[in-house]
Every structure is written in structure tokens, then in C-alpha cells.
C-alpha positions as CSV (number, residue, x, y, z in Angstrom):
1,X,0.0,0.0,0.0
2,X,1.9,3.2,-0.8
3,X,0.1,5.3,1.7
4,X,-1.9,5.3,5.1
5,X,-4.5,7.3,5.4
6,X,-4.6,6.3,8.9
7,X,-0.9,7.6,9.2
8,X,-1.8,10.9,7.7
9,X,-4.8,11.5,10.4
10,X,-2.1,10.0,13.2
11,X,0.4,12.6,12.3
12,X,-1.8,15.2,11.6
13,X,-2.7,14.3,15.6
14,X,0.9,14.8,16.8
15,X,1.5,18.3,14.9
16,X,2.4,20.8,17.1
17,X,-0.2,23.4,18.4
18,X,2.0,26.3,17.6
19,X,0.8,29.8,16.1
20,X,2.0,30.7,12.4
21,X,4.9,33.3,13.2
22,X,7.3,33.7,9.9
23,X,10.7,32.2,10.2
24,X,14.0,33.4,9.3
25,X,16.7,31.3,7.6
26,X,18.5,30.8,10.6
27,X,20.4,27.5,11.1
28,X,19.6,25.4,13.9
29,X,21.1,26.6,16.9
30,X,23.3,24.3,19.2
31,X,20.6,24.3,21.5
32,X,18.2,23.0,18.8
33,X,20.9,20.1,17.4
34,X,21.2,18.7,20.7
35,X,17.3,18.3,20.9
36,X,17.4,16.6,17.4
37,X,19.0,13.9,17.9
38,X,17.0,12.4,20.9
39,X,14.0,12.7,18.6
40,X,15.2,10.3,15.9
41,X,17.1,8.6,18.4
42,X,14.1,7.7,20.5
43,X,11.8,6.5,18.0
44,X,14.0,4.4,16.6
45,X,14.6,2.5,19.8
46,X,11.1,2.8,20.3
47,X,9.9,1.3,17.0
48,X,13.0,-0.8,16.3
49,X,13.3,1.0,12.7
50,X,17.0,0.5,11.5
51,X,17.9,4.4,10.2
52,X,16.2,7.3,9.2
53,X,17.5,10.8,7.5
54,X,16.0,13.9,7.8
55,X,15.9,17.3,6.0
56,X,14.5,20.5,7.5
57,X,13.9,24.0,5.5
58,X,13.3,27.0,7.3
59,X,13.7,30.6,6.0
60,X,13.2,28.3,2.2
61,X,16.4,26.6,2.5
62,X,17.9,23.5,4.1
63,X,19.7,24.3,7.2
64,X,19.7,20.6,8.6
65,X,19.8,17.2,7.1
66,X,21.5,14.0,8.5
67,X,21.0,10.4,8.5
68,X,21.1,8.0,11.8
69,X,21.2,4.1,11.9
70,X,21.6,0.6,9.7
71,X,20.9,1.7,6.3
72,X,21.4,-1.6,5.1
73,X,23.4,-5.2,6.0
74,X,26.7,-3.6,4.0
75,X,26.6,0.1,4.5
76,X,29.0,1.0,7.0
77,X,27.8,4.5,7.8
78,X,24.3,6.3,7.6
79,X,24.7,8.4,4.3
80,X,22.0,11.5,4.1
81,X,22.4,11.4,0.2
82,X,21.5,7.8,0.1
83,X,18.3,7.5,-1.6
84,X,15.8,6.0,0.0
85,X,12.0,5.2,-1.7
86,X,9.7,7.7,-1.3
87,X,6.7,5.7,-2.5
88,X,2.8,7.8,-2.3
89,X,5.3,11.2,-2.2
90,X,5.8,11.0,-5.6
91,X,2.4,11.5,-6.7
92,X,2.5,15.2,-6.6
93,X,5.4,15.1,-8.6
94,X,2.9,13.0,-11.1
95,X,0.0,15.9,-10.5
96,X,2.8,18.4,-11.3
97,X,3.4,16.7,-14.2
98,X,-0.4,16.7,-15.3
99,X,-0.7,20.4,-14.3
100,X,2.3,21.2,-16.6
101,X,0.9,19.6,-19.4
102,X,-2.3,21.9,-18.9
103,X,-0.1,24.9,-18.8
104,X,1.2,23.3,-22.3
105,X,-2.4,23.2,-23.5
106,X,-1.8,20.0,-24.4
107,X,-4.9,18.4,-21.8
108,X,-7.1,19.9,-19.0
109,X,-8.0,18.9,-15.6
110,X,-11.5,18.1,-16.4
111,X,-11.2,16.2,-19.8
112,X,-12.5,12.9,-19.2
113,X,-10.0,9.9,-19.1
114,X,-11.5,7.9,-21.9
115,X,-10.1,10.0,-24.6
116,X,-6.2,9.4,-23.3
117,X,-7.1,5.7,-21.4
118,X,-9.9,3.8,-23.0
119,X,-10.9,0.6,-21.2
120,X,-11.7,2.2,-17.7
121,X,-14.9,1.6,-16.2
122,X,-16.6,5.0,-15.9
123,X,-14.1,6.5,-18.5
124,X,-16.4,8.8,-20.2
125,X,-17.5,10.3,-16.5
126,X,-14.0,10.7,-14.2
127,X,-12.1,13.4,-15.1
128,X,-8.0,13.8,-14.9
129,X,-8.7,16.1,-11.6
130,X,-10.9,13.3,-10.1
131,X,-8.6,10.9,-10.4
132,X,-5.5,13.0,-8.9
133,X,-7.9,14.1,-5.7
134,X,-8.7,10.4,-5.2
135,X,-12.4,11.3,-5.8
136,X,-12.6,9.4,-9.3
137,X,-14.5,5.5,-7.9
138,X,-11.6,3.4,-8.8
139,X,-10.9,0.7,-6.7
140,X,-7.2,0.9,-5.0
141,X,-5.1,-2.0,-6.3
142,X,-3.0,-1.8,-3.0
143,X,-4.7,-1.0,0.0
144,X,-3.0,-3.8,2.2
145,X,0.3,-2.8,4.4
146,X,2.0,-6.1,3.0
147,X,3.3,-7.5,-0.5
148,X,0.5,-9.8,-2.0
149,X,1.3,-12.4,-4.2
150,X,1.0,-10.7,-7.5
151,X,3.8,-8.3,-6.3
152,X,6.4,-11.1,-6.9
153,X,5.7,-10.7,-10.5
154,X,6.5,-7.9,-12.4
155,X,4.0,-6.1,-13.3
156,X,3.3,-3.0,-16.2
157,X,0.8,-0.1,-15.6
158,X,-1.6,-1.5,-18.4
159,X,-2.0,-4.4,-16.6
160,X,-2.9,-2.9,-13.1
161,X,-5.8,-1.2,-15.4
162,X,-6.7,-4.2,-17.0
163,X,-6.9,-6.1,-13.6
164,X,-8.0,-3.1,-11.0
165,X,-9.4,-0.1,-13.1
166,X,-12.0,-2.3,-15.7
167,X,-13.7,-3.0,-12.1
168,X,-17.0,-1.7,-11.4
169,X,-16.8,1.6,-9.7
170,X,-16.8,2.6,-5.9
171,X,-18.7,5.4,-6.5
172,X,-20.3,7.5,-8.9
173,X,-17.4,9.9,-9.7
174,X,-17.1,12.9,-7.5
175,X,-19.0,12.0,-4.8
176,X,-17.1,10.1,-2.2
177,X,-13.3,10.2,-1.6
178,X,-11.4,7.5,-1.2
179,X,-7.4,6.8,-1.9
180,X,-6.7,5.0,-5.0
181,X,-3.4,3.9,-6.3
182,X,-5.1,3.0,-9.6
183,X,-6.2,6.5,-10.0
184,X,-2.9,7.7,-10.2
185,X,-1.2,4.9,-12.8
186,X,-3.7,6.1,-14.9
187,X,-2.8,10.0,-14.6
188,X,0.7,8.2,-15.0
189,X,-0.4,6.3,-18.3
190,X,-1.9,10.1,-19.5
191,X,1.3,12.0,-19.2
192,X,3.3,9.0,-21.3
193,X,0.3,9.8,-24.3
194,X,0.3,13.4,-23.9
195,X,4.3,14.1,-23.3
196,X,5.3,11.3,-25.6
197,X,8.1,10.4,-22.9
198,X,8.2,8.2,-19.9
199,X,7.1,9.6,-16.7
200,X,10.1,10.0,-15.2
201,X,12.1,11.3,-18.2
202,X,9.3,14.0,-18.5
203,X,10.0,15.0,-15.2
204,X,13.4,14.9,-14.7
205,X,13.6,16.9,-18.0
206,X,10.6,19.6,-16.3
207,X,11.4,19.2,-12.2
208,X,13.6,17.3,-11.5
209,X,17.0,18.2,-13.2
210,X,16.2,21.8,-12.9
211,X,15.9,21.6,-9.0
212,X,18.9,20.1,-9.2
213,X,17.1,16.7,-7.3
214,X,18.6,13.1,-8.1
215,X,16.4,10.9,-8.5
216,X,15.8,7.2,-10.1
217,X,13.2,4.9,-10.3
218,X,12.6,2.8,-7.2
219,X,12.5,-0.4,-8.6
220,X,16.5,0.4,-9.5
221,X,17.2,2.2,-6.1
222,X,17.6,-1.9,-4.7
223,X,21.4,-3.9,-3.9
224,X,24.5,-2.2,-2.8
225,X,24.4,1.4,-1.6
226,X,21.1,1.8,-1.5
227,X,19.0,1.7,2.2
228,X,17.6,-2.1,2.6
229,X,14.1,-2.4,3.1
230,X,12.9,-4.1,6.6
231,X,10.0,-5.5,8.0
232,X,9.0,-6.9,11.5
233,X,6.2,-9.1,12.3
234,X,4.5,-8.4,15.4
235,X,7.0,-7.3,17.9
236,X,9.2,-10.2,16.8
237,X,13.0,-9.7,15.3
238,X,13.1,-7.2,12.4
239,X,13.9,-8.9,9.3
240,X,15.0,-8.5,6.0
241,X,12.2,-7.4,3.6
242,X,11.9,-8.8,0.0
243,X,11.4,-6.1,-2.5
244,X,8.3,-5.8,-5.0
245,X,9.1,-6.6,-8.7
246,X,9.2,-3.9,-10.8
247,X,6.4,-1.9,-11.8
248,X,3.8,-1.8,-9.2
249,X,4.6,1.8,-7.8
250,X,4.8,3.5,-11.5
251,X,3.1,6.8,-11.2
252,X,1.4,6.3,-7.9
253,X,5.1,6.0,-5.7
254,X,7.7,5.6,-8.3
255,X,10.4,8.0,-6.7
256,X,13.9,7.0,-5.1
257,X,15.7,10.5,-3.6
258,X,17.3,11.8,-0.6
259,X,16.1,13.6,2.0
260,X,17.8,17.0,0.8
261,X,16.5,16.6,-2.4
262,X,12.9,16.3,-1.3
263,X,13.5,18.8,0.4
264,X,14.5,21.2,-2.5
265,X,10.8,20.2,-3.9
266,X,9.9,21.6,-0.6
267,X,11.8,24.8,-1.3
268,X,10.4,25.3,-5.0
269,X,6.7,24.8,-3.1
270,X,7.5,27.4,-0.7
271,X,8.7,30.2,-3.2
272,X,6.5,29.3,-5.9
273,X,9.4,28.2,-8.3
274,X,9.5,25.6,-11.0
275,X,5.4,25.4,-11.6
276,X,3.3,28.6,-12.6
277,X,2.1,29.9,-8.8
278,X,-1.5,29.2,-10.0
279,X,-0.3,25.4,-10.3
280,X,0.6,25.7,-6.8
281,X,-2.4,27.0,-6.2
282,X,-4.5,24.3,-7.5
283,X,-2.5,21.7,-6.6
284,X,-2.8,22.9,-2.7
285,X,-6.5,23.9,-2.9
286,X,-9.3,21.1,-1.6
287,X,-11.3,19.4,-4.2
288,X,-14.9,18.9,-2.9
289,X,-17.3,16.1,-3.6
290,X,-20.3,17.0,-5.8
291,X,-22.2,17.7,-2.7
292,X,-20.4,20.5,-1.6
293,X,-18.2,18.4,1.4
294,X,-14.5,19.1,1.7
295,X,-12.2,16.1,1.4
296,X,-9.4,17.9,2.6
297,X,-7.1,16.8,-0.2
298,X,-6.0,18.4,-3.2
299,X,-4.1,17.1,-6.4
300,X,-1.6,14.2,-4.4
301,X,-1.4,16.3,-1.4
302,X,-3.0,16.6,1.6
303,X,-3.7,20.3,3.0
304,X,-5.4,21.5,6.9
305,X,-4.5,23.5,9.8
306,X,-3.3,22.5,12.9
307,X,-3.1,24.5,16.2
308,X,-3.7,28.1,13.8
309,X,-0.4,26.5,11.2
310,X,-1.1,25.8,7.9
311,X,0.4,22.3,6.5
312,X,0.9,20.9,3.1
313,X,1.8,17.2,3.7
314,X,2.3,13.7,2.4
315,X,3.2,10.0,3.5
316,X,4.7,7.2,1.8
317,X,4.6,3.6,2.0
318,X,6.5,1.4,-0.2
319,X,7.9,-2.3,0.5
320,X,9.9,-1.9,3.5
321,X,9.7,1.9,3.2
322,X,7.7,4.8,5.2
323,X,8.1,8.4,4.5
324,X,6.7,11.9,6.2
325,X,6.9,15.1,3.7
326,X,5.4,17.9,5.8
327,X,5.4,21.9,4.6
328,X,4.5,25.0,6.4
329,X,3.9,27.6,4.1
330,X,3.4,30.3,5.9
331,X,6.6,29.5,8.0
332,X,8.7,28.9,4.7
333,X,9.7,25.3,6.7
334,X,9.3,21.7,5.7
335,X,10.3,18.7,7.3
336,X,11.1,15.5,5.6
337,X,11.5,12.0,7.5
338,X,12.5,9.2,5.7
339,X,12.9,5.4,7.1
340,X,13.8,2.1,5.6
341,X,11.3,-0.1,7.8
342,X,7.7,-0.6,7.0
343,X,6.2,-0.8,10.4
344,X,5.8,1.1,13.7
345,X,5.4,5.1,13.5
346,X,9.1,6.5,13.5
347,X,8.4,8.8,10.6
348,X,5.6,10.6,12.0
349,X,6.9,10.9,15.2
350,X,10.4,12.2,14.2
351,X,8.7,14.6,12.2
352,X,6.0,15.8,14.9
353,X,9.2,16.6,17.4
354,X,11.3,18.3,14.6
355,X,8.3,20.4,13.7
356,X,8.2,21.5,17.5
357,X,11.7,22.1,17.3
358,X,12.1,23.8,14.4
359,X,9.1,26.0,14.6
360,X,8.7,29.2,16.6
361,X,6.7,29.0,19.8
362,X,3.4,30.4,19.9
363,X,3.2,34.3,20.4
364,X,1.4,34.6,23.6
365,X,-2.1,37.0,22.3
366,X,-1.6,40.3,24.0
367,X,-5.4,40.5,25.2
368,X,-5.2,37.2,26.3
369,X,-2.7,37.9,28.5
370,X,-4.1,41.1,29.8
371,X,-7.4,38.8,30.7
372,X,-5.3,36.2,31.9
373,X,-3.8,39.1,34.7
374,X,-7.6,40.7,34.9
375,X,-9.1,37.4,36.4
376,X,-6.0,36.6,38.5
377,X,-6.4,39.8,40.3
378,X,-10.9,39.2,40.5
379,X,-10.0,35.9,41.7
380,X,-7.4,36.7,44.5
381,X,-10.4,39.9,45.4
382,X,-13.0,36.7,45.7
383,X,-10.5,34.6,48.3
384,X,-10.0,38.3,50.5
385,X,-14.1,39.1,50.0
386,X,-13.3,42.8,48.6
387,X,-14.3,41.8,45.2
388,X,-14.6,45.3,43.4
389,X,-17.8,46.1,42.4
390,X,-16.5,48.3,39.5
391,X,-15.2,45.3,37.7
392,X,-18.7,43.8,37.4
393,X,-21.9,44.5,34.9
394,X,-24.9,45.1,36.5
395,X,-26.2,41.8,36.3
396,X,-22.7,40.3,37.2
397,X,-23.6,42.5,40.6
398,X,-27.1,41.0,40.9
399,X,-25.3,37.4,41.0
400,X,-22.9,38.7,44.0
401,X,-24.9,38.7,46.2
402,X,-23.4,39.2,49.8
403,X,-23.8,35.4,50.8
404,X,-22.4,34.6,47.4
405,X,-19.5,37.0,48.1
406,X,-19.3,35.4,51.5
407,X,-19.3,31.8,50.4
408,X,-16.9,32.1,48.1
409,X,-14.0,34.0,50.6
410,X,-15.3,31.3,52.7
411,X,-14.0,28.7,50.6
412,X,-11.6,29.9,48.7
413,X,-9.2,31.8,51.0
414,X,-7.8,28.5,52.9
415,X,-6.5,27.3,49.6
416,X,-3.7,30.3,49.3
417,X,-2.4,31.1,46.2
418,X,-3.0,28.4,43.0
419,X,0.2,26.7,41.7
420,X,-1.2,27.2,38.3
421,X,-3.3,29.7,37.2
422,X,-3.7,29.1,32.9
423,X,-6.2,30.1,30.3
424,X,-7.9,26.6,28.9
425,X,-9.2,26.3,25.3
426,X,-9.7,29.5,23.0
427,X,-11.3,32.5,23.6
428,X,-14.2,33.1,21.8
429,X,-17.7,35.4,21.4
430,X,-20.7,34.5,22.8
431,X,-24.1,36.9,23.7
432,X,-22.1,39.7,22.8
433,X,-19.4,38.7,25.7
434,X,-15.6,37.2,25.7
435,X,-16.1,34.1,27.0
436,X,-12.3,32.5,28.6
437,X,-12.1,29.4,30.7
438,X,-9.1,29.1,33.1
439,X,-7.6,26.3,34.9
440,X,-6.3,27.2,38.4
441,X,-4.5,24.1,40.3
442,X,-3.9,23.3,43.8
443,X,-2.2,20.5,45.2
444,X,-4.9,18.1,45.4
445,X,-7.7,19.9,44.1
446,X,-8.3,21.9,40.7
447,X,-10.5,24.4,39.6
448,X,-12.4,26.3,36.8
449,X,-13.3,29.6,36.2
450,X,-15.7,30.2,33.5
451,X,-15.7,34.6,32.2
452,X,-17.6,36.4,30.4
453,X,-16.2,39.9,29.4
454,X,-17.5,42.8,28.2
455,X,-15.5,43.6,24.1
456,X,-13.1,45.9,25.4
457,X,-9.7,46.0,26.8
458,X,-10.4,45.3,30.4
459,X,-14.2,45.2,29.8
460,X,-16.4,44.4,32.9
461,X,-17.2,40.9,33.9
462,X,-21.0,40.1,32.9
463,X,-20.1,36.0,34.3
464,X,-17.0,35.0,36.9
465,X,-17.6,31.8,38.1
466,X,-15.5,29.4,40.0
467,X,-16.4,25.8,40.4
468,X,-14.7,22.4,40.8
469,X,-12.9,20.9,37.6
470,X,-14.2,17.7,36.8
């Protein structure tokens, strides 16, 4: 299977919260190497994966990139221009190439695939965009984590049509989403028509070459100097794994490079270099099913937010291979993890700590922490029973009453000054108030307060209530 989808949602889980601050092109700071290392080197103790190497753009250029661990049985020392097989990656070097082509005016993105691949099931329907945003109905002719039988044999991209993509559909084209490997072999098949060159000779000719990236087919990036493949079975020894024959990644994960050199597809991203920036564009925008839904993907890359930060991001799963291509774009950083075993999670958690490393820390929000002071202060005036009446709305004063005023000095002034006092979850409008939760901790015993503010820089308190967290 050359991707997980369940490995994209997992990593997309272990992104850092941080807020989008823009980065200079500052190298990592000693401080920031010695916190690198202990993030590859833990995960691959954890997981048992033999090496991994690593890029990381920030300020659009590569200030880091180093290999760890057994690349193989015979190489003596981790290489970080060894090229290792980048597998589901490499299909938005394939969109790239479809998009180019448009550019050429040689196709478009919503000519239907029967007039370039006839044969397919629901060929005069799916369109060349449905098929690179997975939303095309094809079934996937690899969605197992393991090499099937057919995989000893090689294999050519007509046949994976002829066997997987004469099928009857999934789905009515454009309506659901779902990740096929077949869709992309034909977009693969499309670009050989159209170009009149092999896929990868069109793009080394296009992208490749002139980003100065080496890379070969992975079916040849196998034997001596090149990262071994391994696999484990359960939490047994880690073995050995047997490559597929050639030809059953093609289009969908054909790609062998290093970790720098992904990353210098990372840099063209970030600076809009190489494609037209409306093919950027596209290529990063979310294609939506017919009913109006958002799949969240867009032509062989997956896009979101996490914690306020933009991402553009990709996995890759090939025969004894995992990968993790992640890009901020607002940053002007990318992180690229790449690992020669084919089990645990090394490549998402080496490049969930990077991105914590690498990134800025979020900018604490100026009224935030003017509120944050505000209610420490109305608190500590609830424990001593002088709460200030001038701090409070008129119906905020209805509420403290003078038992409620009492009750609460009662109770809270034994318990001293919190150990913690911290704003929980995000501030937001509600009834025409700021509404802010915070989180104060004793030892023992935590509480909540739940405000609501008037819209102003120290605006009255319409709501301050304590009560026990649960």
C-alpha cells in the first residue's frame, strides 16, 4: 500500500499546536541540534526501525539534514544522500506533471480519461482532476500494508488497469473520496500519451533536473548502496524485507531521492518556483465532492490546519519503506523523514518533534494575557471578599450577592495562592461577551473559572464563576 491514510490523520494528531509566526533562515542553533537527535534517536529505539534521515527547511532553505542508523546489512555508515524510496510522495510530482501539461495546452484537468485511457470503467465520467484528488471511484489495487502475491511478478501499468481499473466503480465519480493507487497509474499512463516520454524522463527533464534533485526509479534504487528495506512481524526480530518486482509503484510512488533533495521540492513549493504559482495554487486547494463536502485533499497532497499552522503534507509507503513530507507555508519550513522499515510510526513521530523544534513558539495573544492578569487579580479579590464592584456588569452584581460574596471567601481563602493559574481552550464570542475558561491548580484539588467579558480591553465581567474541575 503506498500510503496510510490512517498515518496521515495520526500525524496530523501529533502536529504541534503552535501559532504561524514567519521564520528566518537561521540554522539550527546548538541548543536546537542537541534536541534533534534524541527525537530520531528515541523513535527508533522505540519502534525498532534501523535508520532514518532527515531534511528540515526554514527561511526556504535547508539548514539541517542528517542520517542515523543501519541503512542496510553492507553500509557502514548512515549516508543522508542515500536515496531511500519515497513511494505515495511522488504522486505530486505526477500531478505536477499533469498540471504542466495543462499549462502546455496540451490536456485539462476536467477532460475525461477515456479520450487518453480507454478501457476504464466509468471513462467517459472521471475526469484527470478526479482521479489526482482520489475522488474518481476506482478501486485501489494496493490498499493492504504487505506485498501480496502478485507483487512477486512484475507487473506494467496496463495491466494494473486491465486487472483493478475495468472493475465496477466505488462510486459515482465525485462523490465520495477515497485513496486510490489505480487512479494515479492512470494519470501516469496520461502524461506518457500526452508528453510522448516516460514519466520519469518527463519529469526529470521539467522538475527534476532543474531543482537540481537526483532521483531514479525505485524499482532500481535496490542492492548495494542503497537503504535495505525491513519488516517486523509483530513485535518479533526485524527482518530482512523482499522487494516488490518492478512496476507496481509507477506513477502512484515511483520515486527514489534523498532527503535533501525532497526537500528542495519543498523549497520550489515554498517560493512558488518551477510550476506557474496558480499550479501551486491548485494543486494545494481542496477538491470537494459533488455535494459540496470538503475532502481535505487536493491534487496528491493533503492540506489542513493545525493548532492556527497551515500544512501541506504527504506520506509514503512502499515495500519496506515509510516516509513523512510535511510543509508550512506560511513558516517557509518543511520537514522530511524518511525510514527504511515498513512498520511502527518513526516517521511521523520524528517529524511531529522536529516540527516543534524547528518551529517558533506560539506568540502569547496580548489580550489574552491582559485577561489572563484581569481574572488573577478578581479571583485573588473573591478569596480576601473585597471583590470590586466596578469590575462587574450590572447583572454580574445582581449574581454577587453578599452570601455569594461570602461563600466564596469562605471557601476559597484557605487554599492560598493556586500553583497554576492558565487560560484553557480559545477565547471566543458569545451573547455579545468574551467568553475565557481558566484552569487554576492546587495540590490536590483543581478548579475552573468560566468569564464572560465585556468587548473591550479590560471590559467588565458580565459571568465570573469558580467551580470544581471535573
Amino acid at each position: 500500500m503506498l500510503v496510510n491514510r490512517h498515518m496521515i490523520r495520526s500525524f496530523i494528531a501529533l502536529l504541534c499546536t503552535l501559532a504561524p509566526l514567519p521564520l528566518a533562515a537561521q540554522a539550527l542553533s546548538p541548543a536546537e541540534i542537541a534536541q534533534v537527535d534524541p527525537v530520531v534517536a528515541d523513535a527508533l529505539k522505540d519502534t525498532g526501525v534501523p535508520s532514518a534521515s532527515i531534511a528540515i527547511v526554514r527561511g526556504d532553505r535547508i539548514i539541517f539534514a542528517h542520517a542515523y542508523g543501519k541503512q542496510s546489512e553492507t553500509i557502514a555508515k548512515a549516508d543522508p544522500a542515500a536515496l531511500y524510496q519515497i513511494a505515495s510522495i511522488s504522486k505530486q510530482f505526477t500531478a505536477a506533471a499533469i498540471l504542466l501539461l495543462q499549462d502546455q495546452g496540451k490536456l485539462t484537468l476536467d477532460d475525461h480519461v477515456s479520450g487518453y485511457v480507454p478501457g476504464i470503467t466509468g471513462g467517459d465520467t472521471i475526469t484527470i482532476r478526479q482521479l489526482l484528488s482520489h475522488t474518481a471511484g476506482l478501486q485501489d489495487y494496493w490498499p493492504q500494508d504487505y506485498s501480496f502475491a502478485a507483487m512477486a511478478i512484475p507487473v506494467t501499468p496496463r495491466q494494473i488497469v486491465d486487472r483493478w481499473a475495468r472493475k465496477p466503480l466505488d462510486f459515482a465519480p465525485g462523490t465520495q473520496w477515497q485513496y486510490s493507487n489505480t487512479g494515479y497509474v492512470v494519470a501516469g499512463m496520461i502524461v506518457e500519451k500526452v508528453s510522448g516520454q516516460p514519466l520519469l524522463a518527463f519529469l526529470q527533464s521539467h522538475i527534476l533536473h532543474p531543482l537540481g534533485i537526483r532521483a531514479i526509479d525505485q524499482d532500481l534504487a535496490i542492492g548495494a548502496g542503497f537503504p535495505q528495506g525491513y519488516k517486523r512481524y509483530g513485535l518479533g526480530p526485524v527482518r530482512v524485507e523482499t522487494p516488490a518486482a518492478h512496476g507496481w509503484l509507477y506513477a502512484a510512488g515511483e520515486l527514489a531521492m534523498s532527503a535533501g533533495d525532497l526537500a528542495k521540492w519543498d523549497i520550489a513549493r515554498l517560493t512558488r518556483s518551477i510550476l506557474p504559482a496558480a499550479d501551486w495554487a491548485l494543486q494545494e486547494t481542496p477538491v470537494k465532492l459533488a455535494d459540496g463536502s470538503a475532502t481535505g485533499y487536493g491534487l496528491g497532497v493533503d492540506i489542513g490546519i493545525s493548532g492556527g499552522r497551515r500544512f501541506v503534507e504527504h506520506s509514503g509507503e512502499a515495500v519496506g519503506f515509510l516516509s513523512e513530507n510535511i510543509v508550512y507555508p506560511d513558516d517557509h519550513a518543511a520537514i522530511v523523514v524518511l525510514v527504511n522499515a515498513w512498520f511502527g510510526n518513526a516517521q511521523s513521530r520524528i517529524a511531529a518533534g522536529l516540527s516543534k523544534i524547528v518551529l517558533p513558539a506560539a506568540a502569547a495573544d496580548a489580550d489574552d494575557t491582559a485577561a489572563l492578569a484581569q481574572a488573577s487579580s478578581a479571583y485573588a479579590q473573591l478569596q480576601a471578599g473585597t471583590l470590586d464592584r466596578a469590575i462587574l456588569t450590572d447583572d454580574a452584581g445582581f449574581y454577587f450577592t453578599s452570601a455569594a460574596r461570602t461563600d466564596y471567601a469562605a471557601s476559597l481563602a484557605p487554599l492560598g495562592t493556586p500553583a497554576a493559574f492558565l487560560q484553557i481552550g480559545k477565547t471566543r464570542l458569545r451573547g455579545g461577551f468574551v467568553n475565557r475558561n481558566y484552569r487554576l491548580t492546587y495540590p490536590g484539588r483543581t478548579l475552573t473559572i468560566t468569564t464572560y467579558a465585556e468587548e473591550r480591553a479590560g471590559g467588565r465581567y458580565e459571568q465570573f464563576l469558580v467551580t470544581p474541575a471535573e
